[in-house]
C-alpha positions as CSV (number, residue, x, y, z in Angstrom):
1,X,35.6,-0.7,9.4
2,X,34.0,2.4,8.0
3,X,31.7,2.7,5.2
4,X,30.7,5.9,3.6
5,X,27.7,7.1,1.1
6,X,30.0,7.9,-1.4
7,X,31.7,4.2,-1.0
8,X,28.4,2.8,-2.5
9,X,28.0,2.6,-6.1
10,X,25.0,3.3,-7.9
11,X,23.0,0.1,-9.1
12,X,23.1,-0.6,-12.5
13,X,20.0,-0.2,-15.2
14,X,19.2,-4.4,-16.0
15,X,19.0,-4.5,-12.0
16,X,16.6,-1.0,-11.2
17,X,14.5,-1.1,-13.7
18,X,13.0,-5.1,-13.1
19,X,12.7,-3.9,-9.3
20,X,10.8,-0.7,-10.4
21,X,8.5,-3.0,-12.7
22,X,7.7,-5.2,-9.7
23,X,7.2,-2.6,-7.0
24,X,4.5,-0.7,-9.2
25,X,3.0,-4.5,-10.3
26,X,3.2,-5.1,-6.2
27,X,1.8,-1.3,-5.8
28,X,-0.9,-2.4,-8.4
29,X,-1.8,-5.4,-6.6
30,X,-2.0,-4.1,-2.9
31,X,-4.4,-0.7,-4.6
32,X,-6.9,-2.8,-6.1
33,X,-7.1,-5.7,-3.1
34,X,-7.9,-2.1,-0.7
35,X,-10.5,-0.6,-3.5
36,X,-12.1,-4.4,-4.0
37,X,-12.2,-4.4,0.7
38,X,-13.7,-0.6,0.4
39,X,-16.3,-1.8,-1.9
40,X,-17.2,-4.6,0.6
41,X,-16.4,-3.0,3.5
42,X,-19.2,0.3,1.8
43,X,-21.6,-2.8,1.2
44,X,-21.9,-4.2,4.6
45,X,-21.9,-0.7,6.0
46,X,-25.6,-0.4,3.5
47,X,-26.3,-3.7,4.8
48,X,-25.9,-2.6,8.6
49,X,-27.5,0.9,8.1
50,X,-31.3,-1.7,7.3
51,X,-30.3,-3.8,10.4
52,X,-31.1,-2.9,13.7
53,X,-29.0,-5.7,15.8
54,X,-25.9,-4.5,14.8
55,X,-23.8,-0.7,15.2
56,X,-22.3,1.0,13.1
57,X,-18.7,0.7,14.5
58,X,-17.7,-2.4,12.9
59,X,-17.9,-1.0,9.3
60,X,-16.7,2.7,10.3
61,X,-13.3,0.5,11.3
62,X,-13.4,-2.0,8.4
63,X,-13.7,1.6,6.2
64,X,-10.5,3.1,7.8
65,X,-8.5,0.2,7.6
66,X,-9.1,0.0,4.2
67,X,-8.6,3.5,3.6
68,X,-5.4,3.8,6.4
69,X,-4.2,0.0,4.1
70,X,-4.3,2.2,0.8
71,X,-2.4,5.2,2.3
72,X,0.9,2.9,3.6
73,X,1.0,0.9,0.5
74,X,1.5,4.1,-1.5
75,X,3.8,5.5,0.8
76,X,5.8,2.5,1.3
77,X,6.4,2.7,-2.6
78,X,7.5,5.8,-2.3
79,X,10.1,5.0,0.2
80,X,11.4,1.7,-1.7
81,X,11.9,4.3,-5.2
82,X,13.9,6.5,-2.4
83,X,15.7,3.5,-0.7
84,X,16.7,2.3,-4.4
85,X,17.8,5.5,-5.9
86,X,20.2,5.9,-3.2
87,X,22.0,2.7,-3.7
């Protein structure tokens, strides 16, 4: 059984355009949960930088995840628009 691209029709407007709505709401969501972990992942870095008993490597790694967090959830977006358009 052999299915081709052009087999596939393209998805209707009432079906898109909620799934658009709630991929930029989700996109929303996952960009201000890494920006609200940045600002307290940037505050126990100020807190460690007056402490001497603990190093600095714990908040360097909470500050990339956070940032490396923000980067996927964009691009996953991205993907998802590409993944729908094609259907």
């Amino acid at each position: 059984m052999t299915t081709l691209a052009q087999d596939y029709r393209q998805l209707p407007d009432t079906v898109t355009t909620p799934l658009y709505t709630l991929l930029s709401y989700g996109l929303w969501a996952a960009e201000l949960i890494c920006v609200a972990w940045l600002l307290v992942s940037a505050g126990r870095y100020m807190a460690l930088r007056h402490s001497t008993v603990e190093t600095y490597a714990e908040a360097h790694n909470g500050l990339l995840r956070t940032l490396a967090a923000a980067v996927l959830a964009t691009s996953s977006l991205t993907i998802a628009n590409a993944v729908l358009l094609l259907h």
